[in-house]
C-alpha positions in Angstrom: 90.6 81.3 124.2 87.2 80.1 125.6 86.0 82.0 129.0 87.3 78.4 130.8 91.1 79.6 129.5 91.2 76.5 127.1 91.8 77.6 123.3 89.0 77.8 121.2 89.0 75.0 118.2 91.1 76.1 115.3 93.4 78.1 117.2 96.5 76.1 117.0 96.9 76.3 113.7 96.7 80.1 113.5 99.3 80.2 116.6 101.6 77.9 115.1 101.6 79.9 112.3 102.3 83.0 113.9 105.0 81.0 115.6 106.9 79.7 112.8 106.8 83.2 111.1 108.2 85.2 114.1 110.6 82.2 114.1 111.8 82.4 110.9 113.3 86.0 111.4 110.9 86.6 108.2 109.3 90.7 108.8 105.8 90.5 107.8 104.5 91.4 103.8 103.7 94.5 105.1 106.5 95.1 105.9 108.7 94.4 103.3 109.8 97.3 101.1 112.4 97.6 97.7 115.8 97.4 98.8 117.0 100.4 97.0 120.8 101.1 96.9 121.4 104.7 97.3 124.8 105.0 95.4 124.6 104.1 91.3 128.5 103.3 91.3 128.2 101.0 94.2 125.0 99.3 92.7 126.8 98.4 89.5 129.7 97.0 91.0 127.1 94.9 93.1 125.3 94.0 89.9 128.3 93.0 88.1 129.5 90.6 91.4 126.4 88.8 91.2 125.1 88.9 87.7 122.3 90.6 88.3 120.8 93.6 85.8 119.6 97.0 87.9 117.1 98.3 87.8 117.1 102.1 87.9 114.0 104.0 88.8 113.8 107.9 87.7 111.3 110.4 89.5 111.1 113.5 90.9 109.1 115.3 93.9 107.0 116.9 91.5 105.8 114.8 88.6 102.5 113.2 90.3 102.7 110.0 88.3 105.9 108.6 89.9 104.4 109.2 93.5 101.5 107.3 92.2 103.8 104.4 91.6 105.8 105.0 94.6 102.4 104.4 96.7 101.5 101.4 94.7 103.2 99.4 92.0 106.6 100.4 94.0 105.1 98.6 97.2 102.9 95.5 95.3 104.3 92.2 97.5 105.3 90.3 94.1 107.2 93.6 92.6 109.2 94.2 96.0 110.0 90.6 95.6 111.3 90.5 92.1 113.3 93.5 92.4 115.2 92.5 95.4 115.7 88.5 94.7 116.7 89.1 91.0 117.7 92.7 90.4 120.0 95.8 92.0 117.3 98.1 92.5 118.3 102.0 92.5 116.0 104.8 93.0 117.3 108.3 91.0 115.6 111.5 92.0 115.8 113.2 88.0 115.2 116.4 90.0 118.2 116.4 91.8 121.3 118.2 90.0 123.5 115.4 90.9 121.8 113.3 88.5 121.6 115.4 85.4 124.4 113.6 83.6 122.6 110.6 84.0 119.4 111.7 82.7 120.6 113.6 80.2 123.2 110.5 79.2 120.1 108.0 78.7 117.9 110.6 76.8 115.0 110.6 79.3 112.5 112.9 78.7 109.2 111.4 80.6 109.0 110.3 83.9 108.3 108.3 85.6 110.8 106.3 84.0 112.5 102.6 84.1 115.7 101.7 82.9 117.0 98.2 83.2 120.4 97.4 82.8 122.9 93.9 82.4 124.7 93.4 84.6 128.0 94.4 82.0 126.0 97.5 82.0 125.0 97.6 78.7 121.0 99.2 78.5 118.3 96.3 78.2 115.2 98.2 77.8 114.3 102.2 78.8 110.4 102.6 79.7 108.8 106.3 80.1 105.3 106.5 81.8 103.5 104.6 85.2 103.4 101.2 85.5 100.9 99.0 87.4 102.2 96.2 88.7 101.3 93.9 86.0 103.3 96.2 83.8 106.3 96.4 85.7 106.4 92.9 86.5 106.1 92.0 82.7 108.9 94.5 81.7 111.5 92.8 84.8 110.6 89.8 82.9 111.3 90.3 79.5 114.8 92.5 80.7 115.8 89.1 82.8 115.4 87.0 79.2 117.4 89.9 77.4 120.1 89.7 79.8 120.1 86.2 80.1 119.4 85.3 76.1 121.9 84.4 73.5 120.8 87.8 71.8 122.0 90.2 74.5 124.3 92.2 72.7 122.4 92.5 69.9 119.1 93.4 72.0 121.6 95.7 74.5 122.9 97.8 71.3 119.9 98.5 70.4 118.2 100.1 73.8 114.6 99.6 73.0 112.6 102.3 73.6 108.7 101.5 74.5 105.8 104.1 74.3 104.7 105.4 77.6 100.9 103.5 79.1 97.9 105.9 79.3 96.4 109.0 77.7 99.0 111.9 76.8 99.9 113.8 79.8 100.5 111.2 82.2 104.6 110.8 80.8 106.2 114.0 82.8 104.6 114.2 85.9 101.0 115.3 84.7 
């Protein structure tokens, strides 16, 4: 506003932006966080409803890599967007007894780890080590053409396994 309580030139457009977003019911990017589901059995029933692989995140309160991805690849706008438009996103504390059979069951030995699976739940692809963004963005894509490909049972058997990113060190916590 100009000291005459007229807006200043330019301003309407910047209001009617703000207007139409508060509008739209949309929260702000910052806001917007992965929509983790916080029981696995209930996640793959949801998956299986809407044809949609899960995604399963492993960490643990200790290992300083997966609280490094937490803070940033966890939270990047586009990966938050991927995850909840095309996937059932579940976050699995390794460290947590509870869970043991799980780990155990898909042979994880690093973490942080990703493990995405079809939606029949057969294992698509199983990825020790951080991720940036770009990483974990080009790993949701090639699991959505494994699920989605005439391959997938052949690819699912299979359960690639893909070396960990960075030095050695960085795959349990470092």
């Amino acid at each position: 506003m100009t000291s005459h309580g007229h807006l200043a030139p330019g301003a309407v457009p910047g209001l009617f932006a703000l207007a139409l977003a508060l509008a739209s019911g949309a929260p702000p990017a910052s806001a917007q966080a992965v929509q983790w589901r916080p029981d696995y059995g209930a996640a793959r029933r949801e998956a299986a409803e809407h044809k949609q692989p899960l995604v399963l995140v492993f960490s643990a309160e200790y290992c300083t890599w997966c609280q490094q991805m937490e803070r940033t690849t966890l939270r990047d706008p586009e990966v938050v967007g991927v995850l909840n438009r095309r996937f059932v996103p579940v976050k699995v504390a390794a460290d947590d007894a509870r869970n043991s059979s799980l780990v155990s069951g898909l042979g994880l030995q690093g973490l942080p780890a990703v493990v995405l699976v079809a939606p029949g739940g057969q294992v698509l692809t199983t990825r020790e080590g951080y991720l940036d963004a770009a990483g974990f963005l080009a790993l949701l894509n090639r699991a959505l053409a494994l699920g989605t490909g005439p391959g997938r049972g052949v690819l699912a058997a299979q359960s690639p396994r893909e070396a960990p990113d960075g030095p050695p060190g960085r795959r349990s916590g470092g």
